[in-house]
ZALUM-853611 format. One line per 10 residues: number of its first residue (from 1); their letters; for each residue x, y, z of N, C-alpha, C. Coordinates in steps of 0.001 Angstrom, whole numbers. Example, Ala and Ser with C-alpha at 12.3 -4.5 7.8 and 13.67 -1.06 7.14 Angstrom:
1> as> 13190:-5690:7800:12300:-4500:7800:13200:-3300:7800 | 12850:-2250:7080:13670:-1060:7140:12900:30:7870
END
This chain:
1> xxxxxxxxxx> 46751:116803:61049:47682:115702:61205:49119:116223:61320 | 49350:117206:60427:50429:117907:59969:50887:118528:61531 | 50406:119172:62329:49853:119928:63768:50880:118822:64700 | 49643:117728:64948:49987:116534:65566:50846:116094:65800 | 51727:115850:64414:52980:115256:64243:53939:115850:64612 | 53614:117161:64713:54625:118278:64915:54828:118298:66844 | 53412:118220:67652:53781:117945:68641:54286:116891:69128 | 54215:115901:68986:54977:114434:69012:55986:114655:68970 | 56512:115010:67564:58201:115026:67571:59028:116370:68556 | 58124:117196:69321:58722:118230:70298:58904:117333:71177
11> xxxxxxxxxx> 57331:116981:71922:57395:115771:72855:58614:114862:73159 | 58696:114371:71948:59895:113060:71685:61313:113705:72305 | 61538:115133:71361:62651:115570:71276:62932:116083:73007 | 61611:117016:73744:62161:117391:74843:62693:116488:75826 | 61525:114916:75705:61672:113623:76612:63659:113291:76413 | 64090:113793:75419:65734:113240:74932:66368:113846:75745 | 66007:115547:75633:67068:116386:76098:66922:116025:78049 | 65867:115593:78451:65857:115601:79927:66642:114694:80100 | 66372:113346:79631:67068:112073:79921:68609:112255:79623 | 69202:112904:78263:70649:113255:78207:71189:114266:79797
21> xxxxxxxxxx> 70158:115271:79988:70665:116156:81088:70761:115267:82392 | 69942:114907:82813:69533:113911:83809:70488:112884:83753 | 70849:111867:82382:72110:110944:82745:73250:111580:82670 | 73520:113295:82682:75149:113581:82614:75006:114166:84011 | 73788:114506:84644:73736:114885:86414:74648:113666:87055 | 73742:112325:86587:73568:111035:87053:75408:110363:87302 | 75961:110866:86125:77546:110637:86393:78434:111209:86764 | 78182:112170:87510:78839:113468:88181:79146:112835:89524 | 80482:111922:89565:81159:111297:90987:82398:112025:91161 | 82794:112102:91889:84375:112616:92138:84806:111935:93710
31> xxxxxxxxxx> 86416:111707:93280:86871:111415:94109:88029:112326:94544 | 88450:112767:95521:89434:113743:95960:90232:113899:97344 | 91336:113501:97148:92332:114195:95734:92453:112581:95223 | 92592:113287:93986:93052:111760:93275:94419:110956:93776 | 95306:112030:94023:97105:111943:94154:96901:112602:95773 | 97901:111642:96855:98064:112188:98075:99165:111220:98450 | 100392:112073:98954:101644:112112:98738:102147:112363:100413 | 102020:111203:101064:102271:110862:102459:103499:110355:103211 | 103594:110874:104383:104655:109940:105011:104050:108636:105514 | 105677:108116:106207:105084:106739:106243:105323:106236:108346
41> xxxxxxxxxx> 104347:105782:109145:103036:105687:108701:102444:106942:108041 | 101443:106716:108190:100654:107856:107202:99255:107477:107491 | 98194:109020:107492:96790:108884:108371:96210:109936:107004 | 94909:109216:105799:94597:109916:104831:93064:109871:105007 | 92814:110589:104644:91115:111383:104180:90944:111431:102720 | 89338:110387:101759:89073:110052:100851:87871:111349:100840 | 87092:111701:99750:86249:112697:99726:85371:112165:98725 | 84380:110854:98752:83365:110803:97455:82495:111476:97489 | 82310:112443:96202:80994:112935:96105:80319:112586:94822 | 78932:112705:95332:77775:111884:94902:77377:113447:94055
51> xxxxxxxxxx> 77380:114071:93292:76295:115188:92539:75685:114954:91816 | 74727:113575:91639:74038:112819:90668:72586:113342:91397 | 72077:112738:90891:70479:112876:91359:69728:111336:91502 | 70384:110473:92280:70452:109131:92500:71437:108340:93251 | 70881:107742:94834:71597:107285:95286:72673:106523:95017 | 73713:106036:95277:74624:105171:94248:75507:104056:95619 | 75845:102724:95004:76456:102238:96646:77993:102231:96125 | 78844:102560:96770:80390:102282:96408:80990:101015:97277 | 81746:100573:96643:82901:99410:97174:84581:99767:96738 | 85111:99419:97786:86760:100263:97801:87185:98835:97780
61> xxxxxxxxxx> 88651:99035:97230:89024:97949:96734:90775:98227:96459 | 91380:97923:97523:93294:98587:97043:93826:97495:96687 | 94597:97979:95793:95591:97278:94733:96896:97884:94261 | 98152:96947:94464:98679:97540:94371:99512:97941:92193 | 100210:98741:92154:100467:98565:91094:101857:99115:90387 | 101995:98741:89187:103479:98775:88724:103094:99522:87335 | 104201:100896:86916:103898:101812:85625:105203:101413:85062 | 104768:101021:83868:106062:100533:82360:106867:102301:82555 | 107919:101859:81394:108413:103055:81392:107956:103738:80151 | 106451:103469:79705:106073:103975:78961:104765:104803:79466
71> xxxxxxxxxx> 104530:104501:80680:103485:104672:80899:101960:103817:81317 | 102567:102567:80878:101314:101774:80922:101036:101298:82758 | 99627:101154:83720:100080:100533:84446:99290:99036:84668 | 99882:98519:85156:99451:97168:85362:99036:96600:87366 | 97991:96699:87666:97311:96033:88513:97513:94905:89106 | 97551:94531:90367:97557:92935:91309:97507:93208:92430 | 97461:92312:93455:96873:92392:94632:97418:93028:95161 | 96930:93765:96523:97721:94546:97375:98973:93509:97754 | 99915:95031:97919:101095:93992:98243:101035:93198:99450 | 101816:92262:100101:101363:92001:101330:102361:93251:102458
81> xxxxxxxxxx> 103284:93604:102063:104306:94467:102939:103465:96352:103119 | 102565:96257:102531:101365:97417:102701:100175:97267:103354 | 100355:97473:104144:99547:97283:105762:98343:98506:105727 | 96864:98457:104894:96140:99378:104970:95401:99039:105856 | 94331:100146:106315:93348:99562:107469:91999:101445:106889 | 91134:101028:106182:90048:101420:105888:88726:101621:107000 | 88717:102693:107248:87102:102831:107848:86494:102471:107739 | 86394:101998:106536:84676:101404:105934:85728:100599:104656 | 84895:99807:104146:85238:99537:102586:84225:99384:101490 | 82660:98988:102080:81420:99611:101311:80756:100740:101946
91> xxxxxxxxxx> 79811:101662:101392:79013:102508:101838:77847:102713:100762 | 77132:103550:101285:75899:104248:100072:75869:106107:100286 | 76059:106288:99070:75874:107929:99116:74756:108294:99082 | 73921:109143:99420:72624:110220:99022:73139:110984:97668 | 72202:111346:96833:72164:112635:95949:72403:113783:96399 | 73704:114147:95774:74216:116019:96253:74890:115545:97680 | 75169:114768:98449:75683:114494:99417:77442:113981:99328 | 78234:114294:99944:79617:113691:100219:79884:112564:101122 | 80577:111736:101071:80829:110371:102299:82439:110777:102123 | 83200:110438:104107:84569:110463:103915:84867:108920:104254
101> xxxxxxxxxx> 85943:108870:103695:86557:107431:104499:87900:108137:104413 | 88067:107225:105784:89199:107636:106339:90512:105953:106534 | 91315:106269:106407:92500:105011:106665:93963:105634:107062 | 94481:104742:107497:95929:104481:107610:96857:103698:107285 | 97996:103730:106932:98687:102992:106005:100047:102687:106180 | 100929:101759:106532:102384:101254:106631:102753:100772:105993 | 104225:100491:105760:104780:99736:104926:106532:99890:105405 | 107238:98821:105962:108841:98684:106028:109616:98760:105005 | 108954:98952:103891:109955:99367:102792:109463:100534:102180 | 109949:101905:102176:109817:102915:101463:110352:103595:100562
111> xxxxxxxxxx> 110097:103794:99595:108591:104219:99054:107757:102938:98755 | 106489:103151:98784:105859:102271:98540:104260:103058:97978 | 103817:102468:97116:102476:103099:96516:101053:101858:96268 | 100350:102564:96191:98681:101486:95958:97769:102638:95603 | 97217:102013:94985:95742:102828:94778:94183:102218:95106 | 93318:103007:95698:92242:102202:96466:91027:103135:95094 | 90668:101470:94716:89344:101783:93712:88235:101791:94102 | 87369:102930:93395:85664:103165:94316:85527:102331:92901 | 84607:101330:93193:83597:101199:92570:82176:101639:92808 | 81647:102938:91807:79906:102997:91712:79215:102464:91188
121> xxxxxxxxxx> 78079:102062:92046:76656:101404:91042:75496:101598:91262 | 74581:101124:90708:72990:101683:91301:72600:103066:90513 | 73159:102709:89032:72448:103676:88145:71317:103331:87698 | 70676:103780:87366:69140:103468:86877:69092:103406:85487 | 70136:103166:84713:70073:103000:83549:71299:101579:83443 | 71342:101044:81984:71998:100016:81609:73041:100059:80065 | 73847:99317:79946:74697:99760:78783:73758:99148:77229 | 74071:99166:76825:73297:98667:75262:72887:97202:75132 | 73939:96512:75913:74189:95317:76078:73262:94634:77265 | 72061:95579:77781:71567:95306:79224:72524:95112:79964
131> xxxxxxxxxx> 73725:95625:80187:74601:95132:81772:74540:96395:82695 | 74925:96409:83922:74498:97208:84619:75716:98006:84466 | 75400:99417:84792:76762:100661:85000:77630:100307:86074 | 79026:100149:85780:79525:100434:87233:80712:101236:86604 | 81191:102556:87926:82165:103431:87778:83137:103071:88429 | 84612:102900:87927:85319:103069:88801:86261:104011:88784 | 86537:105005:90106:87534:106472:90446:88578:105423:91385 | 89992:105900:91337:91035:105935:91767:91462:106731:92764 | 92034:106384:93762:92958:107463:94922:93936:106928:94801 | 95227:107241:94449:96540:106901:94671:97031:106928:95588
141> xxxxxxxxxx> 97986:106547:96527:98526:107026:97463:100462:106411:97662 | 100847:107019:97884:102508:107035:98215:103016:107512:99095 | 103753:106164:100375:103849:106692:101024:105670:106721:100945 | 106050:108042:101343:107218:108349:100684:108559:108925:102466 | 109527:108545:102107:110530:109520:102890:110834:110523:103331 | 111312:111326:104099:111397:112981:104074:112238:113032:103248 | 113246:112237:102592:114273:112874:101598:113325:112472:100106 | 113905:112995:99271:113411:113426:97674:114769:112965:96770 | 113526:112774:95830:114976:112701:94394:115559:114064:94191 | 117264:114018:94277:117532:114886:93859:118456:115443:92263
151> xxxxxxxxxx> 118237:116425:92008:118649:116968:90652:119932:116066:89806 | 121131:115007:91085:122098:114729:90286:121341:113438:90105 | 120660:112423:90140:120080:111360:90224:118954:110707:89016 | 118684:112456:88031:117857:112652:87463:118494:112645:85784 | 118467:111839:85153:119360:112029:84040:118534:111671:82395 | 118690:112951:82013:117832:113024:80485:118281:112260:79633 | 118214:110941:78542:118809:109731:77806:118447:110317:76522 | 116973:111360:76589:117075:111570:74960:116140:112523:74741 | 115411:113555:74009:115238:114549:73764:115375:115502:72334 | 114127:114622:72014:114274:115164:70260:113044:115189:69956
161> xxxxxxxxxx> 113084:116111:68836:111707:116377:68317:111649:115255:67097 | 110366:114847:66660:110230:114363:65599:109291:114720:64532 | 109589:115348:63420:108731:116066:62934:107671:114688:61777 | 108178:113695:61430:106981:113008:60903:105935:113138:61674 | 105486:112511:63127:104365:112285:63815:104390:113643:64609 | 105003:114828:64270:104779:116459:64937:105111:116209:66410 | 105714:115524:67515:106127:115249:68298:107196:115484:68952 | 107537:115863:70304:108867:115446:71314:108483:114365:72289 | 109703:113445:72152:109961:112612:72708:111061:112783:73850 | 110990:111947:74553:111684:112547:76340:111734:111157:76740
171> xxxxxxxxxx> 113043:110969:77423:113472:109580:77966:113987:110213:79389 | 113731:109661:80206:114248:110858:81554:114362:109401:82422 | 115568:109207:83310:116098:108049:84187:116035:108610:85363 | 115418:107693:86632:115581:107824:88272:116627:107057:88454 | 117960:107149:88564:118970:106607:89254:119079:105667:91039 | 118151:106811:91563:118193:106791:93096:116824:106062:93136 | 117477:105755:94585:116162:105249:95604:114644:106116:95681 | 115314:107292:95652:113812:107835:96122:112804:107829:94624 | 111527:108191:95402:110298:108564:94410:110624:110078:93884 | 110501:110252:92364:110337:111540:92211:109222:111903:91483
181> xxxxxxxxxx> 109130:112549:91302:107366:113783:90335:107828:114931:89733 | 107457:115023:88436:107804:115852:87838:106334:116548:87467 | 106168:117785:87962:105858:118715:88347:104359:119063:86944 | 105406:119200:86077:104576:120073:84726:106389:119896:83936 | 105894:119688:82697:107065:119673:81328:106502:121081:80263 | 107301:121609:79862:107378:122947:79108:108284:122820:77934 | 107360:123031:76647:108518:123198:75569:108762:124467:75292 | 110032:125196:74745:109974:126464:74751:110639:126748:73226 | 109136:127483:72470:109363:127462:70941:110428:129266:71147 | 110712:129763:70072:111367:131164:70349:110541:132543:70595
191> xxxxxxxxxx> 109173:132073:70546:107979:133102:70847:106745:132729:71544 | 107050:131349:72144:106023:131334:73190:105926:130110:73797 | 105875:129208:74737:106239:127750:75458:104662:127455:75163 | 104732:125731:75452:104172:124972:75433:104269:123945:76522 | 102900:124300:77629:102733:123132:78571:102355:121833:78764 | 103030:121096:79713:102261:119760:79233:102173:118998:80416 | 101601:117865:80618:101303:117594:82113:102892:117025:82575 | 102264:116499:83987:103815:116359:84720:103422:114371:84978 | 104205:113961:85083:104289:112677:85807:105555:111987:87019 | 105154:110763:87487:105962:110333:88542:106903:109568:87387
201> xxxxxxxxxx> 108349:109591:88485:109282:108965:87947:109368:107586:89719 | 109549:106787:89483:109790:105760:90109:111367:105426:90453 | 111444:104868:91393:113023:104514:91897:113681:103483:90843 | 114892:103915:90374:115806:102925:89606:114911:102370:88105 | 114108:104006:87899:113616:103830:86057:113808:104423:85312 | 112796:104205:84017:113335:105082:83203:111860:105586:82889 | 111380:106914:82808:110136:106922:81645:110198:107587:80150 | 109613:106883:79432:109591:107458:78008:108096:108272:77515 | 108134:109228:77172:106714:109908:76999:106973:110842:75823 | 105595:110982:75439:105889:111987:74138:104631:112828:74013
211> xxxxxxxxxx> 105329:114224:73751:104114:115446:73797:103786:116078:72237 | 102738:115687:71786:102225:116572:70670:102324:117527:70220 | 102813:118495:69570:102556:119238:69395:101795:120323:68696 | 101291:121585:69654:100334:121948:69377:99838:122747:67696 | 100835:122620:66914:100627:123306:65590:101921:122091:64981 | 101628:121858:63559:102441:121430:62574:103880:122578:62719 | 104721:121340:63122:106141:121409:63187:106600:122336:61374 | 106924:123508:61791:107513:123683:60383:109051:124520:61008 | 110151:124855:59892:111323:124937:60090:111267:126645:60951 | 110585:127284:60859:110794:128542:61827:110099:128380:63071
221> xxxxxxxxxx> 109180:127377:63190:108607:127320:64000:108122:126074:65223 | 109607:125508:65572:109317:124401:66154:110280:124759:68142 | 109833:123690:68785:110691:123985:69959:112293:123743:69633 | 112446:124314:71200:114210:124318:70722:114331:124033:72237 | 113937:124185:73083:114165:123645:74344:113463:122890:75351 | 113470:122420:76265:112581:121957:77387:112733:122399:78671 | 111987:121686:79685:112363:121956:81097:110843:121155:81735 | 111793:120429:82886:111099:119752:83338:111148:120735:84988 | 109768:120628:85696:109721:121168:86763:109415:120274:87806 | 110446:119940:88400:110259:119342:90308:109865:120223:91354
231> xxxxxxxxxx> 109865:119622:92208:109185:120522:93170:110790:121399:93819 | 111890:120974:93895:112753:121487:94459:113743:121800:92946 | 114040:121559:92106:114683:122553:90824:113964:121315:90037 | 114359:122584:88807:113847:122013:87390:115224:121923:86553 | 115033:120879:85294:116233:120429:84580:115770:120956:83170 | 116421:122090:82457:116456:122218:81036:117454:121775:80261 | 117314:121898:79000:118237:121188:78017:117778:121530:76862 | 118354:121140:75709:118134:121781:74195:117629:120321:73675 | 116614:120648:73025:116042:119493:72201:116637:119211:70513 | 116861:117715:70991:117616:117341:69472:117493:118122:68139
241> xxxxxxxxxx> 118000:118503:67368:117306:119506:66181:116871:118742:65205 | 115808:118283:64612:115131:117314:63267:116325:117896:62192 | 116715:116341:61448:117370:116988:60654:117479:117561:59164 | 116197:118352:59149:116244:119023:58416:116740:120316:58860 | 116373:120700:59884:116925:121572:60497:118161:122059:60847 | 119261:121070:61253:120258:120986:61186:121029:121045:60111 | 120704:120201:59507:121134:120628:57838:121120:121954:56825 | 120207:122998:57319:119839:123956:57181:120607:124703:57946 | 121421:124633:58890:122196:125256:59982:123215:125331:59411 | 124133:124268:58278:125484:123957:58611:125740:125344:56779
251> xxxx> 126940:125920:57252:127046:126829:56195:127107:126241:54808 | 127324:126636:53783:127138:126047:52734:129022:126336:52248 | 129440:125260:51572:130867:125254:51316:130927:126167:49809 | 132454:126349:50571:132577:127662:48894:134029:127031:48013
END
């Protein structure tokens, strides 16, 4: 009996590990490039790939959208002044197979941005709740000017570390018309930097963001500078000093 039981529970256990391997094949979609950074008109190439082991059908779907200056973004209909025109807007992939769609895109006021959503479905499995899977991947797209934000347009509001929540905080303003992107952000402790991702700055905003940091903030060992990287210069500056730190700076009276 003892035997028995013992094969059962292999049984049981190998039947798990296929079905876990098999549903992490099963969600292996990509869309590419996520970010594509166009003139205007503008003629783009989508890249879904399917590396599941199960056909799947997609539906595209553009919308346009608006990012807080915190980061958050918020969704609604395509604009009407964004003139897309899609190859297709449903299809069905094969397993291990790629599908392109292809479009073109206008708009009389530039910059202007949207993002076109794949929705996937036609998984063979269901959520807990019996509802069916559906994925949805993002393509961004912006279609932008030959001129760029430039360096005087770009203005840092604040820049301090905060050592309760181990954090820098960064307030960074677009003055100008144009779209800008910031590249990759770098903190630079006195023995070794710290990378962190990059984001878009939008015409006439502000964004506020804040980077973790990677070890507990202590007094020998925290950043002291930044630098943000554009594609045409980058902007450094000295980060606020916590004030304990500062306080620790100022000589002691005699």
């Amino acid at each position: 009996m003892k035997r028995d039981s013992f094969r059962i529970a292999c049984r049981l256990l190998a039947s798990m590990l296929c079905l876990l391997l098999w549903t992490g094949a099963s969600w292996a979609q990509t869309v590419r490039p996520v970010v594509n950074e166009l003139g205007n008109p503008a003629k783009g190439r989508v890249e879904y790939v399917n590396d599941g082991m199960t056909p799947l059908n997609v539906v595209l779907e553009a919308k346009s959208f608006t990012v807080s200056e915190t980061g958050e973004i918020s969704y609604r209909a395509l604009d009407p002044n964004i003139h897309l025109k899609l190859s297709t807007t449903s299809f069905r992939i094969q397993p291990q197979q790629t599908y392109y769609v292809f479009y073109e895109a206008s708009s009389p006021q530039i910059p202007s941005w949207f993002v076109i959503y794949a929705s996937f479905s036609g998984f063979p499995f269901r959520t807990a709740q019996g509802m069916n899977v559906r994925l949805q991947l993002p393509h961004t797209v912006y279609l932008l000017p030959k001129q760029s934000v430039e360096k005087p347009d770009i203005h840092i509001e604040l820049a301090e570390l905060s050592r309760p929540d181990n954090k820098v905080r960064l307030q960074v303003e677009n003055t100008s018309d144009s779209f800008g992107r910031v590249l990759g952000t770098q903190l630079v402790y006195s023995k070794k930097k710290q990378e962190a991702p990059g984001f878009p700055i939008f015409p006439h905003s502000k964004r506020i963001f804040e980077i973790a940091l990677e070890e507990k903030a202590q007094d020998e060992n925290v950043p002291v500078d930044y630098v943000l990287q554009f594609e045409k210069f980058k902007i450094e500056g000295k980060l606020q000093a916590p004030p304990a730190l500062a306080s620790a700076n100022v000589p002691a009276s005699h």
